[in-house]
Short mmCIF file of the C-alpha atoms (twelve columns), coordinates in Angstrom:
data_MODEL
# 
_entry.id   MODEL 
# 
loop_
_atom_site.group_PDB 
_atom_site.id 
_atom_site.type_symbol 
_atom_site.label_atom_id 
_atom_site.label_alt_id 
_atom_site.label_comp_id 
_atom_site.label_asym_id 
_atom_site.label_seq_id 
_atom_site.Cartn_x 
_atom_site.Cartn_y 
_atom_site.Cartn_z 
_atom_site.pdbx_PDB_model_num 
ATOM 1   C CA . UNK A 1   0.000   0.000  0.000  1 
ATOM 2   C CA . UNK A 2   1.635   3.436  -1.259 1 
ATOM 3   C CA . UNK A 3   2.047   5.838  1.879  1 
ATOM 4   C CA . UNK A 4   -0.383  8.822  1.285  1 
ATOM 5   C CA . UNK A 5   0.374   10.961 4.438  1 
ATOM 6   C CA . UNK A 6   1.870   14.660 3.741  1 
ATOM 7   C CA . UNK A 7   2.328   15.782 7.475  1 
ATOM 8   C CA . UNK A 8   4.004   13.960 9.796  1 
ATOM 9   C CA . UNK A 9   2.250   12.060 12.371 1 
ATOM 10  C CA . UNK A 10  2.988   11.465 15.720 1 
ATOM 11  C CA . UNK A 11  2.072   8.095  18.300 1 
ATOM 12  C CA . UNK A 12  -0.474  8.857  20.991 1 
ATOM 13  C CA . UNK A 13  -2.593  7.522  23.250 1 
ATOM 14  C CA . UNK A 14  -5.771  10.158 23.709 1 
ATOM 15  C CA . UNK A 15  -9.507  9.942  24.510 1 
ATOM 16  C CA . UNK A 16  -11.765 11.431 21.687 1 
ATOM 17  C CA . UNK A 17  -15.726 11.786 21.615 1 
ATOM 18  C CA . UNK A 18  -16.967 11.611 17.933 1 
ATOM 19  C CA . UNK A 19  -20.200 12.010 16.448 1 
ATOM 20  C CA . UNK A 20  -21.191 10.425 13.049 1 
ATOM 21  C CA . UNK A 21  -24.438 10.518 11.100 1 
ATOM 22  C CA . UNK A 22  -26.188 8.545  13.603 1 
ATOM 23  C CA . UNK A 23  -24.854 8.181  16.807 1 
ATOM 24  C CA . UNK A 24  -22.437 9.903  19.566 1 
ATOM 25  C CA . UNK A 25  -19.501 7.382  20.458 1 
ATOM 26  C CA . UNK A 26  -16.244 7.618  22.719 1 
ATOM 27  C CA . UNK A 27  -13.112 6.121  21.437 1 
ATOM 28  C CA . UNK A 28  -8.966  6.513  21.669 1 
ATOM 29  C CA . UNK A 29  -6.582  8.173  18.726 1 
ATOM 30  C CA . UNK A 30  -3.529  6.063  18.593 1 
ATOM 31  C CA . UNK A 31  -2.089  8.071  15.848 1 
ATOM 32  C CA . UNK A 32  -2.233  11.952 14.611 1 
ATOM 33  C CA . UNK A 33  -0.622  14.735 12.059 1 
ATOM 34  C CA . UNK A 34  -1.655  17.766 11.768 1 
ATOM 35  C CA . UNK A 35  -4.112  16.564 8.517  1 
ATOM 36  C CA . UNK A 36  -5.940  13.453 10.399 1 
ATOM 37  C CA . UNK A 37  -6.197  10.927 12.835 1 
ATOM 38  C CA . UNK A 38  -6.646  6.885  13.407 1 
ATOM 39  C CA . UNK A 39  -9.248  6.326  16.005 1 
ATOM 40  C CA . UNK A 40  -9.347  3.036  17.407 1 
ATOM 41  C CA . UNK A 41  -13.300 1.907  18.301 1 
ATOM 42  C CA . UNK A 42  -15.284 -0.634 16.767 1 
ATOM 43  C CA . UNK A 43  -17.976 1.285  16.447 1 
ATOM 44  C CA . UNK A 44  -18.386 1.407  12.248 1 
ATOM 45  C CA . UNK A 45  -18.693 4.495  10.117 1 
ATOM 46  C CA . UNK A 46  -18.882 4.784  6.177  1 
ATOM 47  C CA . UNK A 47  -16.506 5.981  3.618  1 
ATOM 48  C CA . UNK A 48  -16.493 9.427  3.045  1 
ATOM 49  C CA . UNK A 49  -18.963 10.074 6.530  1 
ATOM 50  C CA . UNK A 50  -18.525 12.996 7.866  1 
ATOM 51  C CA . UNK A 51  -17.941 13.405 11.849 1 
ATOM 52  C CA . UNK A 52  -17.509 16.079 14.157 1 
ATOM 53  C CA . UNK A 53  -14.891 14.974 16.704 1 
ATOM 54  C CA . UNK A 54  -13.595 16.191 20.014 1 
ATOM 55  C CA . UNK A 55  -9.864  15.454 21.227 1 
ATOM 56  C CA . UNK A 56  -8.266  15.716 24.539 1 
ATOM 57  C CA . UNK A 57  -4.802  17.034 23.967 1 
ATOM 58  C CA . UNK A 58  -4.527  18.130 27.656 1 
ATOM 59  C CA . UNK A 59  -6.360  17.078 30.475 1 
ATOM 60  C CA . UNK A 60  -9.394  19.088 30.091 1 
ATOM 61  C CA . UNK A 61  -8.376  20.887 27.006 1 
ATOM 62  C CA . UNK A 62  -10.701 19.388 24.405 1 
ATOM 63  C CA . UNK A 63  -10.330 20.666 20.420 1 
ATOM 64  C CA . UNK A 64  -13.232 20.343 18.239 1 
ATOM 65  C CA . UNK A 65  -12.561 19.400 14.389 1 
ATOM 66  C CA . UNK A 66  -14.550 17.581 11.572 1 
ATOM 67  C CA . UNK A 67  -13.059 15.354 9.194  1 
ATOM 68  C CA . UNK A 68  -13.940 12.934 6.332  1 
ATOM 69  C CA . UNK A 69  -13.699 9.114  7.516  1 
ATOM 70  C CA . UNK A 70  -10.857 8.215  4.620  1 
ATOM 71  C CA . UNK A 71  -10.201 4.186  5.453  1 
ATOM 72  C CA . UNK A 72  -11.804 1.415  7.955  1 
ATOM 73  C CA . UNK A 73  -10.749 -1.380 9.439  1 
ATOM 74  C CA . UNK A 74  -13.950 -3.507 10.647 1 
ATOM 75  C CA . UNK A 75  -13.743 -3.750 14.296 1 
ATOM 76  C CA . UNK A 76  -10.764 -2.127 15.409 1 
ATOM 77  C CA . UNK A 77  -11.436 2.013  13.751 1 
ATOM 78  C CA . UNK A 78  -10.931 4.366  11.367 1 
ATOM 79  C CA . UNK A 79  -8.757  7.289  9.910  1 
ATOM 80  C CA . UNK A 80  -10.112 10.629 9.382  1 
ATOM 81  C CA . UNK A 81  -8.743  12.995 6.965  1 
ATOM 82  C CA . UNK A 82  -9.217  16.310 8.889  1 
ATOM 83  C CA . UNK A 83  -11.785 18.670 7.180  1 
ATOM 84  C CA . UNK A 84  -11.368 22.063 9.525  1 
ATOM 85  C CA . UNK A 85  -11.374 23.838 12.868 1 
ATOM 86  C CA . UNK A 86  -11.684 27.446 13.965 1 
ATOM 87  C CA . UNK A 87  -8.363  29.108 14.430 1 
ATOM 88  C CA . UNK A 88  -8.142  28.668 18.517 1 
ATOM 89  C CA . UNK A 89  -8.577  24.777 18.132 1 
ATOM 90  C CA . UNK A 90  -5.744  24.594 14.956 1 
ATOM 91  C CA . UNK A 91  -3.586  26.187 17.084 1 
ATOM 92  C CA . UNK A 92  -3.723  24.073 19.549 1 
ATOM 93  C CA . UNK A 93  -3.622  20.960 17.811 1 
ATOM 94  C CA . UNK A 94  -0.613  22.524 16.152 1 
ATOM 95  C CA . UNK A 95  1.181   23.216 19.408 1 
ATOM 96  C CA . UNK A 96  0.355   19.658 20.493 1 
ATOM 97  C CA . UNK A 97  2.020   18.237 17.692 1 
ATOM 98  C CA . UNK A 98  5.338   20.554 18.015 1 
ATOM 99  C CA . UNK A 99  5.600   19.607 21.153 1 
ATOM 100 C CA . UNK A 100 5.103   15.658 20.430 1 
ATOM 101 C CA . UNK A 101 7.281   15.808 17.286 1 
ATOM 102 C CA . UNK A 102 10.429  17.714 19.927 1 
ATOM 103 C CA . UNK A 103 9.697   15.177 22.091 1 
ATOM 104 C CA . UNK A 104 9.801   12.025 19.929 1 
ATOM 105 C CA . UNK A 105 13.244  13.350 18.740 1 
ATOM 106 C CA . UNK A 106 14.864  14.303 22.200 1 
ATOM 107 C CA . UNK A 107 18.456  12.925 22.690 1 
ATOM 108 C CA . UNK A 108 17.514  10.331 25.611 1 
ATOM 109 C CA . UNK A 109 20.141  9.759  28.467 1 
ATOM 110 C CA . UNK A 110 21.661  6.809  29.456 1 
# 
């Protein structure tokens, strides 16, 4: 499978809420870029759904985005291809990632 991503992602382990065309559901994002997100639930979704998704990058710092629901894997989640955000929650998401991305590069001391 050719790699598609243009931003560069970072592991995490974070709680998201998400809301699709039918239901409200709760699930974890194991991966995220500043462009999208893998959420790990097996709740399903459809190609090209829509969903309106809330992140905790901080405890008690939730961002609110939408994206487009871009690949499935039954029973285990989904990746979204992020869609848009108001200006205070790209920010933060952008800060998040900065920091993640310094992090995941840090010399480490032995």
């Amino acid at each position: 499978m050719k790699e598609q991503r243009k931003a560069e992602r970072i592991k995490v382990d974070l709680q998201a809420r998400w809301e699709g065309a039918v239901a409200q559901h709760e699930g974890s994002i194991v991966d995220l870029s500043s462009t999208g997100c893998f959420i790990l639930t097996n709740d399903r979704v459809n190609l090209g759904e829509l969903i309106r998704i809330e992140i905790e990058l901080f405890k008690d710092n939730w961002v609110f985005l939408w994206g487009e629901v871009v690949y499935q894997i039954s029973e285990m989640g989904f990746a979204l291809r992020f869609m848009g955000t108001d200006d205070e929650g790209q920010r933060a998401l952008n800060e998040y990632l900065h920091w993640g991305i310094m992090m995941t590069r840090a010399p480490v001391k032995v």
